[in-house]
N, C-alpha and C positions, 0 to 999 in steps of 0.2 A: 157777327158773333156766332151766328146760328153755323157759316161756312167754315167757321174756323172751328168750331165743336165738331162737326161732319170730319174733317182732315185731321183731327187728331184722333178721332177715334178710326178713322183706315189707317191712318199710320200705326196703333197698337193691333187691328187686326192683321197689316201688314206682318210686322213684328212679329207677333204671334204664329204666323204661316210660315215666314220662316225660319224661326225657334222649330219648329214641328219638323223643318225640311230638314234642318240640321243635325237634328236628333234621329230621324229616319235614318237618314246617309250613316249616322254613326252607327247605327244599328246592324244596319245592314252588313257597313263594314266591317262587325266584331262578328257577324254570322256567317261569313264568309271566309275569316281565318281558318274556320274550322273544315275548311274544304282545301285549304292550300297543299298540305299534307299530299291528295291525292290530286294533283294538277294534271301530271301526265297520265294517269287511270282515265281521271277525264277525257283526254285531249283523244286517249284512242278510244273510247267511249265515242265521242264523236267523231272521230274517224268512221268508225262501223256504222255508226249511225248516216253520215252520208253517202256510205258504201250501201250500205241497206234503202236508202230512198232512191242514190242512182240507178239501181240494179232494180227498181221496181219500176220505176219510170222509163225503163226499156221494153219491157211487159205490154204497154198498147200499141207501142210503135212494130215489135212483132206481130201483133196478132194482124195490124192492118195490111202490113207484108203479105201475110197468109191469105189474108184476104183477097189481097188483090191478084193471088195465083192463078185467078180463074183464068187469065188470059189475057182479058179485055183489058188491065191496065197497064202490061208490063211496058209499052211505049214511056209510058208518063214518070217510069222508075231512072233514077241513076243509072248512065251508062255501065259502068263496071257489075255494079247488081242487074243491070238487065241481061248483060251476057253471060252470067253465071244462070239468069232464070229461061234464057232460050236454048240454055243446052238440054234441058231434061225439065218438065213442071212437075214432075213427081219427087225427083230428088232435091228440089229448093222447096217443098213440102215438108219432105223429111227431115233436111238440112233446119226447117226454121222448127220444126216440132222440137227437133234436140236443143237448138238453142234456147226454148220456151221454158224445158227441162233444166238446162245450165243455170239460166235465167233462176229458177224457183229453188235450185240447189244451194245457188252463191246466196241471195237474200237469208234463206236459211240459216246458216252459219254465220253471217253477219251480223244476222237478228240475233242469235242466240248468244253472241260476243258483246253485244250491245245491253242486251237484257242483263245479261249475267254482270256486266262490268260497272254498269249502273243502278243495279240492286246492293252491289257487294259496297261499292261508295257510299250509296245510302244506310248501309247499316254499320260501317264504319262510320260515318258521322254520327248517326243517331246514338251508337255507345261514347263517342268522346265528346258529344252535346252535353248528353246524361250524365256521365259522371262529372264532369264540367259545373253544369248548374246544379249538382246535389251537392259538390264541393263548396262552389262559390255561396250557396244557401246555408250549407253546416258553418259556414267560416262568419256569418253574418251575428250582428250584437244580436241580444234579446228583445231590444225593441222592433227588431225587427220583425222578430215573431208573435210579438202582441198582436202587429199590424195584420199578419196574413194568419190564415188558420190552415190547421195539417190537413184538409182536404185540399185544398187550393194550391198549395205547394206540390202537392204528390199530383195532381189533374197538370200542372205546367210540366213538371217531369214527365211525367206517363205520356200523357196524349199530346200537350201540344211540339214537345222534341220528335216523335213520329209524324206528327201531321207536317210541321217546317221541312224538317231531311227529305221525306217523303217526296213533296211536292218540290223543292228548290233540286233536286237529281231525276228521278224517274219520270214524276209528270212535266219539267220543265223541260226534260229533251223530249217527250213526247210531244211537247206544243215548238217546240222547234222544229220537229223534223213534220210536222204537217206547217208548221208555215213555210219549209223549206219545199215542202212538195206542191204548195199555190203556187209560190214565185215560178219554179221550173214548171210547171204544169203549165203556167199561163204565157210561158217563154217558147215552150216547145206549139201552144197553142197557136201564137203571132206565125208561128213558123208557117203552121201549117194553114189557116186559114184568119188573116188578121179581119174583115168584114165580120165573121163567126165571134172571134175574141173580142173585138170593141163592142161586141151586144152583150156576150155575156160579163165584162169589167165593168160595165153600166150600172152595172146592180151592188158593187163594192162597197161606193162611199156610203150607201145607204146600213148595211150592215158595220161596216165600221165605226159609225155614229151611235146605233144602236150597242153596239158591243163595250163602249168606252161608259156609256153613260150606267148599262149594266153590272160594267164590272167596278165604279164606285160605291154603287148598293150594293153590292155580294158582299163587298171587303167588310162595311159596316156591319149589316148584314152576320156575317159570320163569325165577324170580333164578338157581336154581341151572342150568339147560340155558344160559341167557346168559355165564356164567361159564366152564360148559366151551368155548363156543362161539368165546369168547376165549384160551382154554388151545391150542384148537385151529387158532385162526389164527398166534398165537404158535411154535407147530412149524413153520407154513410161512412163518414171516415168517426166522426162524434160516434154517433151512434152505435157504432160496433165498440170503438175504445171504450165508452161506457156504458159496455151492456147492462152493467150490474145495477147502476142507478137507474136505469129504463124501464129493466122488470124490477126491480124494488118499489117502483112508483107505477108500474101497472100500466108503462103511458107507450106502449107498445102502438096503440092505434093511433097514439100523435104523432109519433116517429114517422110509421106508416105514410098517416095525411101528408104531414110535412115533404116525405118525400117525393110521393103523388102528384103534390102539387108543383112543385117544383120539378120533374120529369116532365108533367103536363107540359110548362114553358118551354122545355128544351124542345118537346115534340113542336109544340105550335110554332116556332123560331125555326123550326127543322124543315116542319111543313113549308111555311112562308119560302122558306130559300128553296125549297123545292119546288114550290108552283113557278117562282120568278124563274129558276134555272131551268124547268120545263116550257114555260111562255118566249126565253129568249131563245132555246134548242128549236121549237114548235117554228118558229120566224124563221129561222136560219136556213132549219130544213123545207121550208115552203119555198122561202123567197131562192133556196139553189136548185130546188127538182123542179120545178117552176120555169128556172132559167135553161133547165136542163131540155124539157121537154120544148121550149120552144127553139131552142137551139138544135135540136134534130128536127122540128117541122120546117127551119129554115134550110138546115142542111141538105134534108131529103128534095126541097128546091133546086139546091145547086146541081148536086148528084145529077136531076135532071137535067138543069140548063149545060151540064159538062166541065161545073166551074169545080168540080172536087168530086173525086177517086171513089165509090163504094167500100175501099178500103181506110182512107182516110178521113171518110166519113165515122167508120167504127172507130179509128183510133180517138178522134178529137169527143167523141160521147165516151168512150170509156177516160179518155183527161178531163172531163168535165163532172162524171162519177168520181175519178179522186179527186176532184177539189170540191166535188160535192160533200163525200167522204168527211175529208180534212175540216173544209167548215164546219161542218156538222160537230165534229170533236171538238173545236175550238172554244166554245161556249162552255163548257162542261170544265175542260183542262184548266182556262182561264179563272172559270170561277172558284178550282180550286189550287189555285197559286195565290186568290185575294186570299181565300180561308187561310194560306200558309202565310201570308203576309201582315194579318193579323192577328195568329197563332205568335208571329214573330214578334210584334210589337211587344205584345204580355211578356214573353220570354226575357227578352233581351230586359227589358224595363229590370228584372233581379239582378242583370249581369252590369247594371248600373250603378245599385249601389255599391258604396265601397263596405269593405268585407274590413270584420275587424282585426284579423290575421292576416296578415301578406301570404300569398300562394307559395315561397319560398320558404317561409315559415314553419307552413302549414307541414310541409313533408321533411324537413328537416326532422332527425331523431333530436329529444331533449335531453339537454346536456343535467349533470345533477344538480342539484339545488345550491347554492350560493347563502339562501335567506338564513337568518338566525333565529326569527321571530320578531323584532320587535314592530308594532301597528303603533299607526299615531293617526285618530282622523282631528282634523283642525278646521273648525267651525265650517263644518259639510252641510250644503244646504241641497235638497236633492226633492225634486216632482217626476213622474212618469212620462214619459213623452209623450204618453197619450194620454194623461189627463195632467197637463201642464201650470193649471187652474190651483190643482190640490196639491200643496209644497207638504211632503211626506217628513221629511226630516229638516229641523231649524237651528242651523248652526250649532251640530254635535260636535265638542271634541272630548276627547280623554287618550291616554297614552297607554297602552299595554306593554311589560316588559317579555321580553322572552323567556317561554316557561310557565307564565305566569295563567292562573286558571278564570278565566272572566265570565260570568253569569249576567245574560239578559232578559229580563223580567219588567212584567208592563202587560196594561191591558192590550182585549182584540184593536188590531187598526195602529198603535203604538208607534210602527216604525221597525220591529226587532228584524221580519225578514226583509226589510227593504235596507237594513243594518249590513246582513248580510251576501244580500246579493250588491251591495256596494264592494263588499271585499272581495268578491269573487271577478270584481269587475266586469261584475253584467251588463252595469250601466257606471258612467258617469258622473261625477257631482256637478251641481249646476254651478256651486262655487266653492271654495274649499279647495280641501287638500286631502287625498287618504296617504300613509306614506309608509312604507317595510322598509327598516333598515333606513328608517332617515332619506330614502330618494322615492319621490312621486311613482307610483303605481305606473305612469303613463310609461315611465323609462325605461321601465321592464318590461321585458318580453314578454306577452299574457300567457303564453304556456311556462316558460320555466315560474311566474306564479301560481296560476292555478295546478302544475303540478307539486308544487307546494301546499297544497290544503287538502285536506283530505275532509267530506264531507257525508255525514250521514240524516239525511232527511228525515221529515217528520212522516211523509207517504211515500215510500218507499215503492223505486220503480225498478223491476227486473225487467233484464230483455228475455225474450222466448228463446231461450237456450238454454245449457245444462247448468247442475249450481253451480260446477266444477269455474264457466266459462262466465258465471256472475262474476265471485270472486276474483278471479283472474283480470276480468276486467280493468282491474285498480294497475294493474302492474303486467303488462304484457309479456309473455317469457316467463314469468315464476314458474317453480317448479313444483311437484305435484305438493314433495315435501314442506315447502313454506306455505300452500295453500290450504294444507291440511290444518297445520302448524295455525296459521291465523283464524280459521274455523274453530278449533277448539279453544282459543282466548276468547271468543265472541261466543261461546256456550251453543254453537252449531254442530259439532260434530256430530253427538249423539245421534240428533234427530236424522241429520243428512245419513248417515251410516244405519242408519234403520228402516230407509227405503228398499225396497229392490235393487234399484240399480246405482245406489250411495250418490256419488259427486257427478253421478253421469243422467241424473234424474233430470226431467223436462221441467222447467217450472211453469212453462204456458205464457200465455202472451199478458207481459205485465204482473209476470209474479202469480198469475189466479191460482194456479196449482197449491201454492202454500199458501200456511192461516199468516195473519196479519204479523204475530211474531217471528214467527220461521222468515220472511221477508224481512223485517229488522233486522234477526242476526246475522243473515247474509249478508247486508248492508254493512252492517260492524264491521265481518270480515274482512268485506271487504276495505274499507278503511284502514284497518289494522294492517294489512297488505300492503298498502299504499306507503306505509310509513313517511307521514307527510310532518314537515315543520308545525305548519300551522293547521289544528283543528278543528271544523266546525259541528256541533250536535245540535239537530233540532228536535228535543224533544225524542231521544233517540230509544229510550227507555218505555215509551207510550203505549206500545202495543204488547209489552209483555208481560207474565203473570207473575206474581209475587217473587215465586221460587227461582223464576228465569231470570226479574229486575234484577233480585240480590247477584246472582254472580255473573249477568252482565257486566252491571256496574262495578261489581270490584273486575272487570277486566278494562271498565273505560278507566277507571279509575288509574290505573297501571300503565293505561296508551297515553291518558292526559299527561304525565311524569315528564318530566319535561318539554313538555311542545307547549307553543301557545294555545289554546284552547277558548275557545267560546262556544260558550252553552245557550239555548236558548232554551228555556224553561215555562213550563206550566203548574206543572208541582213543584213547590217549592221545598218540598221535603227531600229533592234529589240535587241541593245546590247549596247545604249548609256548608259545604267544604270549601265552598271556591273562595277561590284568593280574594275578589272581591264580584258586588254585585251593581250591575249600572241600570237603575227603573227607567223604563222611559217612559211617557207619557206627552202625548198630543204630540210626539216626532221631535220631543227634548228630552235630555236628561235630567229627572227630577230630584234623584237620589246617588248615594255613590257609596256603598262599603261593602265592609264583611256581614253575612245574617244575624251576626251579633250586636253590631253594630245598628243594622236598621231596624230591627227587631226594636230596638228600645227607644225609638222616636215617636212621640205619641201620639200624630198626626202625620203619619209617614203614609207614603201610600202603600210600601211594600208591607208594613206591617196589617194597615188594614186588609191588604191582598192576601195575608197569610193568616187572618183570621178567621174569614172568611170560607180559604180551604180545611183548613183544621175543624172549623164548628162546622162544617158542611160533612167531614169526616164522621165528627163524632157525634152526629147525629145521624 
């Protein structure tokens, strides 16, 4: 029993390992797409690049020519180069000086072909990585952004699309063209003296063993310092977005620790992979200067015993300097191909899930609206994906006609915005049905829906641009005339036209430049711009001051006019109109009319809700 428990659990870690191997390869494979584009850039990329290691590898074999001008070895040379060196020893001096020069000339140019053509590859990818995963991230549900936070997201865009490109073009032809120059090094070595070469390949398997075992601790190793590095962008991405909560609560110095201390990890994680990548450099470079140095105490043997050229002696220590060289680099390069291959893991893992847009979708212009209004949710049962535990809403239905004005009211926790981010189809119902127009939500296209609603939050987010390009937002292309035009129904003009610089004013990052109303009625206008079938209000009225509520409101009043419209409500005093009003309470609906209506139920909850604010009023 005990063998058969052993074999079935190797069979799941088996399983397991290559589930991992599978997923890798796919990985890789979609990381690699992104380089097909430039296939020939590459190919003469490497061209130059072997052009540039041959042309360097000619470099010892001359100097030991020069070398050996002295006289003494010119017997031991090629017939045809020896009779070029017996006519004159000063002009096959000169003769190889200029070719030393040729030699350093061509490298030059091929290096600089080589640089330049695999920096340029590398920053073309790195822009169509980038906008790639900022695409395929924007395109993702919202549960998907419950899971990651906007530090974490912007650290995988930022840093680890530069550290992959980076390393899979520049550093990866780097560690090729030094492993291209061992192989030839150690080829041209056999040539020249194979007793010298089979001392110094003795010492291979040994680093090779070491280098394999190191470069699966880097990889770990690095995945995990890239992680924290993201943890630790994540504090300063919070942090800044809410600086006002920070200094309002004074907690400047916990911000501070927090991020201290989590820098602290990145450093120690940084440090760690720096001792290890200096302790495997430190070996490398011992165990090949090492081989180097006894490699010319054996040489300088031969030299004497006549078994090898004082010329050939220099060439084969300067091929043992580049491959001393080369290994040396090798450690370093490698271990930043694991960081890239880790970098890759986290990356790719976004480009996994599936996107709730198709890419074709997504850039496609939308077509105009189709819907007329009418919502129907049918007994929608609906929990958070991430807290799966807590069922938010329990078998809601009711029917809304098109046109018609509907109010949602209910205490905190109720259900109202998880009401509405169901219509916006942020998420899913777990069962149920939500339905426009009599056909499942699913069938339609989520842009031509959502560009069907127009929507005005309860905290109101502007991006860091001008009002002009708030507003505008809603409908791309309007012209200056209709966004002015919708400014003034939203009771914005004034104030907008009283700044310095009117619609071309900065609002700052997240609206700060404007008070809480001024950000409202932007908001409005923006909505009013959008001219959307369906309406949503959260509470749209909230931040503004009596004089501003009143003739807001008679402008929502006048946008609600035909659209469908849903209110979500806290004051009740701003929802006596609506056609009807739906209570919710513990994620059902407990009530259903006009405020006339519920008003006169003497155990109602909206009633008790409105008494509540009224005696809270008047008193």
């Amino acid at each position: 029993m005990a063998g058969f428990g052993r074999g079935r659990t190797e069979r799941k870690e088996n399983g397991e390992k290559a589930k991992l191997t599978k997923s890798s390869y796919k990985r890789a494979k979609r990381l690699l797409h992104y380089f097909k584009p430039y296939t020939l850039l590459i190919s003469i990329g490497f061209l130059m690049l072997f052009l540039t290691t041959g042309v360097s590898l000619v470099f010892p074999k001359a100097i030991g020519l020069l070398v050996d001008q002295t006289g003494s070895e010119v017997a031991s040379q090629p017939e045809a180069l020896k009779n070029f060196i017996e006519k004159t020893e000063l002009s096959a001096i000169n003769a190889l000086a200029v070719m030393l020069l040729a030699i350093f000339l061509l490298q030059s140019v091929f290096s600089f072909f080589r640089v330049y053509i695999f920096h340029y590859v590398t920053e073309k990818v790195i822009l169509s990585l980038r906008q790639s995963t900022y695409s395929h991230i924007l395109r993702q549900p919202m549960y998907f952004f419950d899971r990651h936070r906007v530090g974490e997201l912007n650290s995988r865009i930022a840093s680890d699309v530069s550290t992959v490109s980076t390393a899979l073009t520049v550093t990866s032809a780097e560690f090729i063209r030094q492993i291209i120059i061992i192989i030839s090094v150690l080829a041209l070595l056999l040539y020249t003296s194979p007793k010298l070469t089979v001392m110094m390949v003795a010492t291979l398997p040994v680093v090779a063993i070491f280098g394999v075992l190191f470069g699966r601790f880097i990889k770990k190793l690095s995945k995990k310092t890239q992680d924290a590095i993201a943890d630790s962008n994540v504090i300063v991405e919070e942090t800044f977005t809410g600086i006002a909560i920070v200094k309002a609560f004074a907690s400047e110095w916990f911000e501070v620790n927090r991020y201290n201390k989590r820098t602290k990890e990145v450093m120690g994680l940084a440090m760690k992979s720096a001792a290890w990548r200096g302790l495997f450099i430190s070996f490398i470079l011992f165990a090949v200067f090492s081989c180097i140095v006894f490699i010319v105490w054996q040489g300088v043997h031969m030299v004497d015993q006549k078994l090898l050229s004082i010329g050939e002696l220099v060439e084969f220590i300067i091929y043992s300097v580049f491959i001393g060289a080369s290994a040396g680099s090798l450690p370093d390069l490698w271990a930043s191909i694991q960081k890239a291959i880790g970098a890759t893991e986290n990356l790719m893992k976004f480009h996994e899930d599936e996107a709730e847009v198709s890419a074709s979708e997504f850039t496609v212009p939308v077509s105009s609206s189709k819907l007329h209004g009418n919502v129907s949710f049918d007994k929608v049962v609906f929990a958070y994906p991430a807290r799966p535990d807590v069922t938010v809403l329990k078998e809601v239905s009711f029917c809304v006609a098109p046109g018609e004005q509907v109010a949602i009211v209910g205490p905190s926790g109720a259900g109202k915005s998880t009401l509405i981010a169901l219509l916006l189809r942020f998420y899913s119902p777990d069962s149920g049905a939500i339905l426009f127009d009599g056909e499942g939500g699913s069938k339609m296209g989520i842009y031509d829906l959502r560009r069907s609603i127009g929507l005005v939050p309860q905290e109101v987010l502007l991006f860091g641009g001008t009002i002009r390009e708030n507003i505008g937002y809603a409908r791309p292309g309007a012209t200056e005339e209709e966004i002015i035009v919708a400014a003034k129904k939203a009771n914005a003009h004034d104030f907008i036209t009283a700044f310095p610089d009117g619609y071309d004013t900065l609002v700052g990052e997240r609206g700060i430049q404007l008070s809480g109303g001024q950000r409202q009625r932007v908001a409005i206008a923006r909505a009013i711009l959008k001219d959307p079938v369906i309406l949503i209000l959260d509470e749209a009225t909230s931040s503004l001051d009596s004089g501003s509520e009143r003739l807001v409101q008679e402008a929502l009043d006048k946008l609600m006019q035909g659209r469908t419209s849903f209110v979500i409500a806290h004051r009740l005093s701003t929802i006596r109109n609506a056609d009807r009003i739906l209570v919710l309470e513990d994620g059902k609906i407990s009530e259903t009319g006009t405020h006339d209506e519920l008003i006169t139920k003497p155990d109602g909850l909206y009633k008790h809700l409105s008494q509540l604010q009224f005696e809270g009023a008047g008193s």
